[in-house]
Steps between C-alpha positions, in 0.01 A plus 500: 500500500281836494702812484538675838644841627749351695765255444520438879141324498683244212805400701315490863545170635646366142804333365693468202311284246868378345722449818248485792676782667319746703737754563526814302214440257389702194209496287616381130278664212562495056705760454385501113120589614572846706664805377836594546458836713788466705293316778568172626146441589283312309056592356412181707349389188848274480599354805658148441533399887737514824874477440818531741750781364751256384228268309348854318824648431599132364230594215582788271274703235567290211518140672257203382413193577734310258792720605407394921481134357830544315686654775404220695599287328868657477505477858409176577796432181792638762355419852677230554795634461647394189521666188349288188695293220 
């Protein structure tokens, strides 16, 4: 994606690229690239893609790959119901 002025051009016509949804979309970017000046907004130099609220605040500042893959996996461990031996 190039960077552009306005997030609204992003999420026109878009949807989530985790969940599919296309209500109340966002436009994800690293954190670690642009400065922490109080601003939510990222240099457009970082923008990951389209996300739903829930689905970007799912992520946090510090979260990786591995830790996603292991948090799936510790939900697909208890959604069945049961607890493990």
């Amino acid at each position: 994606m190039k960077p552009r002025n306005h997030y609204g051009d992003y999420v026109k016509g878009a949807k989530c690229e985790v969940c599919g949804s296309t209500e109340n979309l966002g436009v994800d970017h690293d954190h670690s690239c642009c400065p922490r000046n109080g601003r939510s907004r990222s240099c457009g130099e970082c923008v990951r893609g389209t996300l739903c609220q829930s689905c970007n605040m799912a992520l946090t500042y510090d979260v990786t790959p591995e830790i996603l893959r292991a948090l799936a996996d510790y939900l697909e461990k208890y959604e069945s119901g049961t607890t493990p031996e």
